[in-house]
C-alpha positions as CSV (number, residue, x, y, z in Angstrom):
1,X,33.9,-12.9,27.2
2,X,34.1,-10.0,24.5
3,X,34.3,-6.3,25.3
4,X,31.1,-5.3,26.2
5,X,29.0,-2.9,23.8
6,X,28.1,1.0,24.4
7,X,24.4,-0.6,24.2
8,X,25.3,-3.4,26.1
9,X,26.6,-1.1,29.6
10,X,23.5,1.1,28.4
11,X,21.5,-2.1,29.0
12,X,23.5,-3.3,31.9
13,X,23.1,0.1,33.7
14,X,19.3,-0.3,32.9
15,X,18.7,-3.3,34.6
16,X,20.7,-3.0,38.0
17,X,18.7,0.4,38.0
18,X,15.2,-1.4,37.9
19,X,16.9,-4.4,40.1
20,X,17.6,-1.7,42.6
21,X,14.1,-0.1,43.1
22,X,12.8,-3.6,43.1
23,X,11.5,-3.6,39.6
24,X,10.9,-7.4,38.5
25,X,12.6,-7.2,34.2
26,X,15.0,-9.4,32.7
27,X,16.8,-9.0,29.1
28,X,14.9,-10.7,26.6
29,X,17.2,-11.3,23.2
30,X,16.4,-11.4,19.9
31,X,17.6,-13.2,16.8
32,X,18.6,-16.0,14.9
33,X,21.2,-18.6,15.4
34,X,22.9,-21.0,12.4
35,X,22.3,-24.4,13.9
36,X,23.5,-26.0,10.6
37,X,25.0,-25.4,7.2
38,X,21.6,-24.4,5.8
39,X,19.5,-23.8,8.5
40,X,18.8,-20.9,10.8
41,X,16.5,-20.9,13.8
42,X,15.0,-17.7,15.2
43,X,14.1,-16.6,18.5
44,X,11.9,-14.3,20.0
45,X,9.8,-11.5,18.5
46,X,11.3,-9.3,16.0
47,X,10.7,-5.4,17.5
48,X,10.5,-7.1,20.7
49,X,11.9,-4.4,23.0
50,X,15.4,-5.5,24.8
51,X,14.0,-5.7,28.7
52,X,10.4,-6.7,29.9
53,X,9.6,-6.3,33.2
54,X,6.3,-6.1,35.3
55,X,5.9,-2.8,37.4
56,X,4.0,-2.8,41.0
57,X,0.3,-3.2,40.5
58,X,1.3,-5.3,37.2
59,X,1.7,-2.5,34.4
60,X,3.5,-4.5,31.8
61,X,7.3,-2.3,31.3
62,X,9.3,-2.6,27.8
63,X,12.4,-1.1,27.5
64,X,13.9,-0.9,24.0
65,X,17.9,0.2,24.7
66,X,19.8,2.3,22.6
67,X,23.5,3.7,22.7
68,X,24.0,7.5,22.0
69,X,23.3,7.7,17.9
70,X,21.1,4.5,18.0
71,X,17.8,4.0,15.5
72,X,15.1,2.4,16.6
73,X,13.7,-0.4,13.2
74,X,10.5,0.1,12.4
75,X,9.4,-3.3,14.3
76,X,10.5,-1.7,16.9
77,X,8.5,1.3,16.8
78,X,5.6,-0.6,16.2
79,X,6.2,-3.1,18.7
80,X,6.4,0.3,21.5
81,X,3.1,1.6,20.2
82,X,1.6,-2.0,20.8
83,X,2.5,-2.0,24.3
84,X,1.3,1.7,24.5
85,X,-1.8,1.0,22.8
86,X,-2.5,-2.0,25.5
87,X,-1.6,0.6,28.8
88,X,1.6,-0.8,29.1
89,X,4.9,1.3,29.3
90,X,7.1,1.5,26.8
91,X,10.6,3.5,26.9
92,X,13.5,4.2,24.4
93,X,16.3,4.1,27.0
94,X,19.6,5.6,26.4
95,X,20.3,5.7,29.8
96,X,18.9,4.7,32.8
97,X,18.0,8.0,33.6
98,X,15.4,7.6,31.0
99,X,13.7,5.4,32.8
100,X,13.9,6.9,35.4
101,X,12.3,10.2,33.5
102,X,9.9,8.3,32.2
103,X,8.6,6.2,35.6
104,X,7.9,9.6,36.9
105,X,6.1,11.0,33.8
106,X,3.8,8.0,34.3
107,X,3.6,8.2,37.6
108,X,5.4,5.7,39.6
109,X,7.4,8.6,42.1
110,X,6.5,6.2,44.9
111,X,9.0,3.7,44.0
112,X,11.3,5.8,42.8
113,X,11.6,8.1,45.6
114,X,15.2,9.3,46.8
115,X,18.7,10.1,45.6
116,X,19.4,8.6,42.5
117,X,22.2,6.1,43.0
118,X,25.7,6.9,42.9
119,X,28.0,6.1,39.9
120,X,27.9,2.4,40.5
121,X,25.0,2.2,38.5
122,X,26.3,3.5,35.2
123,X,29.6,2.1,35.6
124,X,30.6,-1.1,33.2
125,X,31.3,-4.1,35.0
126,X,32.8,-6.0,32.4
């Protein structure tokens, strides 16, 4: 396996975070794929945010990740104003603490409560 991106521990960090306060999200990948010569096939939404998940009480969660300098594409934008628009919640994570910040904000302290976790959580286990 290839070394792993600044995005990609970003996104790492972001999901054993939500794993460990028990928040149900998985990676969701978007793209296209060669499958021959002259054909492509692509898959899932473009703008799609990077994690979905479903929060306690079933608040849809979207989690587009970026690294340090990263620009969100305007399907992207859109796509987090769509989930926003529906009363879902949408984040532009550049760590996990952003999440974090933003669960709060919208008022999920209850399942947040505690010490943040130690530096297992940012660390890159590639």
């Amino acid at each position: 396996m290839g070394k792993q991106t600044p995005e990609g521990r970003v996104k790492a960090a972001c999901l054993r975070y939500l794993e460990k306060w028990g928040i149900k999200a998985w990676n969701n990948p978007t793209g296209a794929a060669r499958i021959a010569p002259d054909r492509w096939i692509r898959f899932g939404r473009r703008g799609s945010a990077d994690l979905l998940g479903c929060l306690p009480g079933g608040k849809f969660l979207a989690v587009e990740v970026k690294a340090e300098h990263g620009r969100l594409s305007p399907e992207q934008r859109q796509f987090l104003a769509d989930i926003k628009a529906l009363g879902g919640i949408a984040i532009v994570a550049r760590s996990f603490r952003d999440i974090e910040a933003a669960l709060r904000e919208a008022g999920y302290t209850g399942i947040i409560e505690g010490p943040l976790f130690g530096g297992d959580v940012e660390q890159d286990r590639s």
